[in-house]
C-alpha positions as CSV (number, residue, x, y, z in Angstrom):
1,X,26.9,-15.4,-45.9
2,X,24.4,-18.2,-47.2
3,X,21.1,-17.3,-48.2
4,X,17.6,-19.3,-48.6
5,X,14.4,-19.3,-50.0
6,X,11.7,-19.2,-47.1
7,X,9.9,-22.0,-49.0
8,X,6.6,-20.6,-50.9
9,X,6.7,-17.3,-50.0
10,X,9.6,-16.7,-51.8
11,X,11.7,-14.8,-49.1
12,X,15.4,-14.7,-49.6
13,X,16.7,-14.5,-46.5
14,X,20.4,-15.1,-44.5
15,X,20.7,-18.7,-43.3
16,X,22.1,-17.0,-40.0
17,X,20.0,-14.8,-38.4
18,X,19.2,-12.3,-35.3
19,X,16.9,-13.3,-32.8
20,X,15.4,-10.3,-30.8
21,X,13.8,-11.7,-27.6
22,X,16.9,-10.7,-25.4
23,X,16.6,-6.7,-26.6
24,X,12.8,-7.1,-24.5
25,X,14.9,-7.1,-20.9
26,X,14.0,-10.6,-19.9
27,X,17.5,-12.3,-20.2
28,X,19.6,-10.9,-17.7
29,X,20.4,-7.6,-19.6
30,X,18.9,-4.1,-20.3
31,X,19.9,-2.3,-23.9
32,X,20.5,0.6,-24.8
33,X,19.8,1.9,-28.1
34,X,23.3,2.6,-29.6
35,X,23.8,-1.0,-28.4
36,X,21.2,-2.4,-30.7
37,X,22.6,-0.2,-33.3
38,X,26.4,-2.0,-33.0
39,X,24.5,-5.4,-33.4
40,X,22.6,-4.3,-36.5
41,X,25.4,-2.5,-37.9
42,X,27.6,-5.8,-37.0
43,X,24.8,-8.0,-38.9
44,X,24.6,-5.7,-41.7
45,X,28.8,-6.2,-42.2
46,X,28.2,-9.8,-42.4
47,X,25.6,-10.1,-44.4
48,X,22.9,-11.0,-42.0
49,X,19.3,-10.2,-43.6
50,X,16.8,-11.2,-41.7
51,X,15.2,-9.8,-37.8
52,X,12.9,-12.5,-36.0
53,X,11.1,-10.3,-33.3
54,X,7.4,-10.0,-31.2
55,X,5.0,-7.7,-29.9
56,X,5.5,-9.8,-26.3
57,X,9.6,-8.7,-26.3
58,X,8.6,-6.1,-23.4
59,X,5.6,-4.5,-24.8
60,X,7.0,-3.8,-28.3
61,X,9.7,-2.8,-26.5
62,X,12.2,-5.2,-29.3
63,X,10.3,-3.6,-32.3
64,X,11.4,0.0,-31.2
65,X,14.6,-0.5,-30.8
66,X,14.5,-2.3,-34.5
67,X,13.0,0.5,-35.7
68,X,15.2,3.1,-34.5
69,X,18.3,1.1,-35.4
70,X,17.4,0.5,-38.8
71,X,15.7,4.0,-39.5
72,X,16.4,4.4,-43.7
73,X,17.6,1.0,-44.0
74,X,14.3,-1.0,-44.2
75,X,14.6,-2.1,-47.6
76,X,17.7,-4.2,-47.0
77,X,16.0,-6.3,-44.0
78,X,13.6,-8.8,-43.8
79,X,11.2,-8.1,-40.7
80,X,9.4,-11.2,-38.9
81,X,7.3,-10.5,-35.7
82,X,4.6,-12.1,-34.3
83,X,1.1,-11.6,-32.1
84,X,-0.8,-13.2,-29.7
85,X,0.6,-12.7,-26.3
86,X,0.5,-9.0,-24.3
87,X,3.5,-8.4,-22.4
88,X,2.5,-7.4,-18.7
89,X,5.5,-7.6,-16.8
90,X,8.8,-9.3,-16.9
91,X,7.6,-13.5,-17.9
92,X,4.1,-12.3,-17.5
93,X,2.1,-12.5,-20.4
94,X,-2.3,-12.3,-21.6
95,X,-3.2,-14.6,-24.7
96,X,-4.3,-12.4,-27.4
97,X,-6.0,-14.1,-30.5
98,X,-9.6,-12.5,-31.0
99,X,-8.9,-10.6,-34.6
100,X,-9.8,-7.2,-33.3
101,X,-7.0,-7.7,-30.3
102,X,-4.8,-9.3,-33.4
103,X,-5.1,-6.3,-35.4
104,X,-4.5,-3.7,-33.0
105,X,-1.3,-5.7,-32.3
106,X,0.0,-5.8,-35.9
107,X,-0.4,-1.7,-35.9
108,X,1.2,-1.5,-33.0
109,X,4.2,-3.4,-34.6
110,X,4.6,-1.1,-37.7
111,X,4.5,1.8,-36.1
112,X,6.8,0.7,-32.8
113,X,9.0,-0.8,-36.1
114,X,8.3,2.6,-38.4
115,X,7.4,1.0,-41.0
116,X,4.1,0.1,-43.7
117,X,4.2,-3.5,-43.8
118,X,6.0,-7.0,-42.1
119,X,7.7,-9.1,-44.5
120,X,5.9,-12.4,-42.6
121,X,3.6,-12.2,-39.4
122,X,3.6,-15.5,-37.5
123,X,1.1,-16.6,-35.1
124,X,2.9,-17.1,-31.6
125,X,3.2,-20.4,-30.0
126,X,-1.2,-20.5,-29.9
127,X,-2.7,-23.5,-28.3
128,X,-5.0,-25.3,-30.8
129,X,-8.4,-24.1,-30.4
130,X,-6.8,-20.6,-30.2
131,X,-5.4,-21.1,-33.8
132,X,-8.9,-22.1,-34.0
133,X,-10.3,-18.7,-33.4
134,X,-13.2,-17.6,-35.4
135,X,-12.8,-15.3,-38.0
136,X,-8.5,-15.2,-37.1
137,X,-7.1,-16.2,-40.3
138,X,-9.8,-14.3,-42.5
139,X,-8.3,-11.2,-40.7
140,X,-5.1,-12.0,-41.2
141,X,-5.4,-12.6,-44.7
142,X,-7.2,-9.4,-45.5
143,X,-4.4,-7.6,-43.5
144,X,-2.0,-9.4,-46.0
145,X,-4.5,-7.6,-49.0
146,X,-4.0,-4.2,-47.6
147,X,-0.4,-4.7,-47.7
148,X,0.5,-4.3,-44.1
149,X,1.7,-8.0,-44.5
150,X,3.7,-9.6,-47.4
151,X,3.7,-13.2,-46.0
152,X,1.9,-15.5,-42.9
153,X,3.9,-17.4,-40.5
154,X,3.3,-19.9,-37.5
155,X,5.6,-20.2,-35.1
156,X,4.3,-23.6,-33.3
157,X,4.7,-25.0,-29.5
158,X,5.2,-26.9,-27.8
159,X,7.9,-28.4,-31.4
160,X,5.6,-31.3,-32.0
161,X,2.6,-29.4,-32.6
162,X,1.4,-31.6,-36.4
163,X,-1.9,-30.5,-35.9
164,X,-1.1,-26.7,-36.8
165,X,2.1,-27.2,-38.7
166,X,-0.6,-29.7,-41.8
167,X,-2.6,-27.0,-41.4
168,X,-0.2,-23.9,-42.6
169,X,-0.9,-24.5,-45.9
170,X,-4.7,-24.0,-45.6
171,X,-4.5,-21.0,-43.3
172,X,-2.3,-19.3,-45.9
173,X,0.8,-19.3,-43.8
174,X,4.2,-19.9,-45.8
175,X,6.4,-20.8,-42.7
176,X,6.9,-22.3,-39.3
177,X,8.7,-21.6,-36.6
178,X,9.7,-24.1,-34.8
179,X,12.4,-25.4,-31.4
180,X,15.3,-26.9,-32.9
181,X,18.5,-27.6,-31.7
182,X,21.1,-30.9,-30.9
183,X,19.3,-31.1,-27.7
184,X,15.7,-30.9,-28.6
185,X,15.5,-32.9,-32.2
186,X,11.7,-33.8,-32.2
187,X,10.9,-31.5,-35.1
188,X,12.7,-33.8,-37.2
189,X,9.9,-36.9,-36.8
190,X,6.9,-35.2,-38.2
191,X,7.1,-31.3,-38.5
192,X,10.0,-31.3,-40.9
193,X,8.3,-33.7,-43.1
194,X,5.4,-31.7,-43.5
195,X,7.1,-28.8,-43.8
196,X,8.8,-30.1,-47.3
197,X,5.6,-31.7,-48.4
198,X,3.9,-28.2,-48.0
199,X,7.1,-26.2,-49.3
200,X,7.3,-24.0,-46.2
201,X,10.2,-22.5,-44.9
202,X,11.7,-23.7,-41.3
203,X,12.8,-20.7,-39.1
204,X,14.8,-22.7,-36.3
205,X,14.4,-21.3,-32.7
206,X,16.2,-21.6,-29.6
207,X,19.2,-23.0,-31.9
208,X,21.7,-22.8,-29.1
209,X,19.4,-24.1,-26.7
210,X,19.1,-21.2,-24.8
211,X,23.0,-20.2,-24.8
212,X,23.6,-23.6,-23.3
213,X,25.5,-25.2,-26.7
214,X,27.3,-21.6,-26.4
215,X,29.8,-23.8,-24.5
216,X,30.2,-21.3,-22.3
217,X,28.1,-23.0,-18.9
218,X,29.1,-26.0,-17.0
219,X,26.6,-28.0,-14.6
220,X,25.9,-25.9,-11.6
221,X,25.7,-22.5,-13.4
222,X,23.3,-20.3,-12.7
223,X,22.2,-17.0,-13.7
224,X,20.8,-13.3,-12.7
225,X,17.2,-13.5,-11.6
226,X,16.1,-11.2,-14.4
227,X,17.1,-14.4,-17.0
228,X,14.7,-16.5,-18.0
229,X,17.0,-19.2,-17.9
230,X,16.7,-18.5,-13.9
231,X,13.0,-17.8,-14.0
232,X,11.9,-20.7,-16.3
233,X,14.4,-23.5,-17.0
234,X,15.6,-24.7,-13.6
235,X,14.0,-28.0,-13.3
236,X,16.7,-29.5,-16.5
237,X,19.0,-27.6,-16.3
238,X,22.1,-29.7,-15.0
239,X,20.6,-32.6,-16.7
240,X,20.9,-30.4,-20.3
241,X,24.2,-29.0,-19.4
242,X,26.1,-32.5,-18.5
243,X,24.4,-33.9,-22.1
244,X,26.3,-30.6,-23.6
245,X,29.5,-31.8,-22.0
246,X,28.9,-35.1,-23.3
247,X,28.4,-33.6,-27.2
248,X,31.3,-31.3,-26.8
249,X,34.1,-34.3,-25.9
250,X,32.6,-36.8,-29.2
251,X,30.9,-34.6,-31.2
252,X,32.0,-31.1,-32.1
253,X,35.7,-31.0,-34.6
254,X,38.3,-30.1,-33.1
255,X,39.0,-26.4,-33.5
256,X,35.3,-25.3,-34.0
257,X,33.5,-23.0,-31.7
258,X,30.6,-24.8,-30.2
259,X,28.2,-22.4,-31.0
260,X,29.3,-22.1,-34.3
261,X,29.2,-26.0,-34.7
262,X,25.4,-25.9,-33.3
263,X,24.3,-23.5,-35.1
264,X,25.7,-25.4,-38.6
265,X,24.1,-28.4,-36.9
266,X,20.9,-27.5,-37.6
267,X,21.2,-25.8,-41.1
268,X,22.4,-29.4,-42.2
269,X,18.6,-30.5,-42.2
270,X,17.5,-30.0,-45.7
271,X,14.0,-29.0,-43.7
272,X,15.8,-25.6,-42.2
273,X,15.7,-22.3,-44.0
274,X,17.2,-20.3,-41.3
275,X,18.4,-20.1,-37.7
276,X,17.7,-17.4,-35.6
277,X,19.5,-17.1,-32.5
278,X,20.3,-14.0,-29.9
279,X,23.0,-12.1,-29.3
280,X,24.2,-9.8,-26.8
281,X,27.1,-7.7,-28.5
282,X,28.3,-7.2,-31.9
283,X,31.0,-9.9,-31.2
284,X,28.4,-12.5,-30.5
285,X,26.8,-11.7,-34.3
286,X,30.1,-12.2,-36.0
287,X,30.7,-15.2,-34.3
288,X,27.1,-16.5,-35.1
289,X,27.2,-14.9,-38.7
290,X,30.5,-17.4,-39.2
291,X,28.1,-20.5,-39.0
292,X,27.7,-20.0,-42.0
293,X,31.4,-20.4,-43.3
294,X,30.5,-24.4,-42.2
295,X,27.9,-24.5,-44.9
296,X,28.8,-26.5,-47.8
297,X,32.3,-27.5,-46.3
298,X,32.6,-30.5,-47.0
299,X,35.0,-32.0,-44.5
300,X,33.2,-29.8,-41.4
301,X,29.8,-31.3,-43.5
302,X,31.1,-34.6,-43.0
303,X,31.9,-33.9,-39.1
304,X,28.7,-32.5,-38.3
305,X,26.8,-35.9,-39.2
306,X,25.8,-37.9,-36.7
């Protein structure tokens, strides 16, 4: 395993590592918790650091099983969650940014993660003039005093949002979080720029495009109607899946996993600290955990260019 500095706030964390949102029951697939356990205790194994979750992943429903999974193992982890959105039901969600509605979230997160404090806390995917809230980023920051939170994140939508991203520094917030992946590229015009101006680290989201540069789905595929991919990305889906086709017969090496190739896609960007994709099964970790074996290489390096 690699590992990177999360820009100013000095974070060392995995360049691979475990996205959370699927553990919340919204993509295709209910847990249990020795299941959650095998992942952690597969991440662990390979040297994975770092947990990207949210309040919204079924009602803190993600953070529990985090916290029971890694009960007497939080000093070796690096915790990320977020707030803002109240889960109500499966793709249902209420917009939560007033600081009193803020701060009962991040208590709800410790305790739902049993523990005192969140390495970073990132404001999630806020429309402008809710980032704007009065009085939001005074909270936050005297949260960050009491020591319930090391660092401030912002994990921006839609992935072009400049006008939050310039503003990170100012707010106090060390990192964004940001859409990127060989399909969707626009971070790379303006948000990564900034980014390295402001020395903040680059969480990448959605790295595999939503398990569609998995390689595993052809045009046509479709999936269980508790998936979000059913419930929220219908309208591109072909189109997306036909480009993947496309990048898989010119682009990928010979020999090398598609995901895996993705994946060491978009550490290749000098802007990118980290990706953070989901997994489903301890197997699915190790495979996503051996992106990182691509790092550095210098003939795979020399592949994964344009």
């Amino acid at each position: 395993m690699h590992y990177r500095i999360l820009g100013r706030t000095g974070l060392r964390i995995s360049v691979i590592g475990v996205g959370t949102w699927q553990f919340g029951g919204e993509w295709g697939k209910d847990f249990t918790p020795a299941e959650v356990e095998a992942i952690f205790a597969a991440a662990a194994d390979t040297g994975i650091n770092f947990i990207d979750t949210a309040e919204c992943y079924g009602d803190h429903l993600a953070e529990r099983f985090i916290g029971a999974a890694l009960a007497g193992q939080r000093e070796r982890w690096v915790i990320a969650t977020k707030f803002g959105h109240h889960f109500h039901e499966r793709f249902k969600r209420e917009d939560l940014f007033r600081p009193a509605d803020v701060v009962r979230q991040l208590d709800d997160s410790l305790k739902a993660l049993r523990t005192d404090y969140i390495d970073l806390l990132q404001c999630h995917s806020a429309k402008d003039e809710q980032f704007r809230t009065e009085g939001l980023w005074e909270t936050l920051l005297a949260e960050q005093a009491k020591g319930k939170v090391r660092h401030l994140g912002i994990s921006i939508s839609p992935n072009t949002n400049v006008y939050q991203t310039a503003r990170a520094s100012l707010v106090g917030a060390g990192g964004i979080q940001v859409v990127y992946n060989r399909l969707q590229r626009e971070p790379e015009e303006k948000i990564f720029p900034s980014c390295l101006q402001q020395n903040l680290g680059v969480l990448a989201r959605v790295p595999l495009a939503s398990g569609f540069l998995s390689g595993k789905y052809k045009p046509g595929a479709t999936f269980a109607a508790t998936d979000v991919r059913e419930a929220w990305m219908k309208k591109d889906r072909d189109a997306r899946l036909a480009e993947v086709e496309r990048i898989a017969a010119i682009e990928v090496p010979a020999g090398v996993p598609m995901a895996r190739w993705a994946l060491a896609w978009c550490l290749r960007n000098p802007a990118v600290t980290a990706v953070i994709p989901g997994c489903k099964s301890p197997e699915q970790v190790r495979d996503n955990a051996a992106a990182a074996e691509l790092v550095g290489e210098t003939l795979n390096t020399e592949r994964l260019k344009d």
